[in-house]
C-alpha positions in Angstrom: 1.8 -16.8 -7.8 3.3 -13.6 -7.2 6.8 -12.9 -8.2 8.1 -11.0 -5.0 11.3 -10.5 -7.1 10.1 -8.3 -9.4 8.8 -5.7 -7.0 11.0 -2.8 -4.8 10.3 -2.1 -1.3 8.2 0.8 -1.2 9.4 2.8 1.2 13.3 2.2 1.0 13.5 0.5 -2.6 15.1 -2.9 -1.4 14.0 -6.0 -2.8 10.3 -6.8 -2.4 10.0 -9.9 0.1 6.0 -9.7 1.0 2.9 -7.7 0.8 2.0 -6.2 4.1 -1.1 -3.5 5.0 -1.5 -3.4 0.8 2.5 -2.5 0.1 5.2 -4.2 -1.4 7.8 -4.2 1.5 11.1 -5.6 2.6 11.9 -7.8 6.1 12.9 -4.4 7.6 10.6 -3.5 10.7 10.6 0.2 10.1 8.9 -0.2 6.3 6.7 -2.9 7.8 5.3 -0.4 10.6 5.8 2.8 7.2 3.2 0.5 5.6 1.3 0.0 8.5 1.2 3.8 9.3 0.2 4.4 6.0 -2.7 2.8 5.7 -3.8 4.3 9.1 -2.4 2.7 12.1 -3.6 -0.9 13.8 -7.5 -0.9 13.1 -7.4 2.4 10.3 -10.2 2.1 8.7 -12.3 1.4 11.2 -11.4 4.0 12.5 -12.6 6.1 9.3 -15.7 4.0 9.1 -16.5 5.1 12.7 -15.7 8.8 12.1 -17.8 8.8 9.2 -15.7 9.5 6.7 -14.9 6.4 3.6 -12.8 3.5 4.2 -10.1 4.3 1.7 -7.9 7.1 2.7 -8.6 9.9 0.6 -5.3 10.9 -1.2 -5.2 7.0 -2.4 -9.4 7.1 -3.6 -7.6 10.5 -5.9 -5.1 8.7 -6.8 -6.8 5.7 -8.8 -9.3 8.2 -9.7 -6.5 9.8 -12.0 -4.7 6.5 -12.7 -7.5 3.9 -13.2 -5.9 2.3 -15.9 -4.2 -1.3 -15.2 -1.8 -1.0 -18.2 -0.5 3.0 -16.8 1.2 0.7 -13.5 4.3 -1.1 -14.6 3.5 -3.3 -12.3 0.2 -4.4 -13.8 1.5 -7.3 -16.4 
């Protein structure tokens, strides 16, 4: 099981209390609907998909491009 504890909110840096739209966030609505708005909005990549262009937004495909290794994430025990 994960250990919320051990993880900071991602957008404010408050304790980690869930995962939500692939981000560690707190109970506060404003990073719930930052996390949201970061993946894309309410239905985001679908809305990629239909435009054509890939699922994954593209600055987060370059990102794991340049740090695909597990062990470079301090979060990755």
């Amino acid at each position: 099981m994960l250990d919320f504890s051990q993880y900071k909110c991602e957008f404010c840096g408050a304790p980690c209390t869930q995962v939500i739209f692939a981000a560690f966030v707190c109970d506060k609505d404003e990073c719930v609907n930052a996390a949201r708005d970061a993946r894309g909005g309410p239905g985001g990549h679908m809305a990629r998909k239909a435009a054509g262009r890939p699922i994954v937004p593209e600055d987060i495909a370059e990102e794991g491009a340049k740090n695909c290794d597990p062990s470079a994430d301090p979060r990755n025990d």
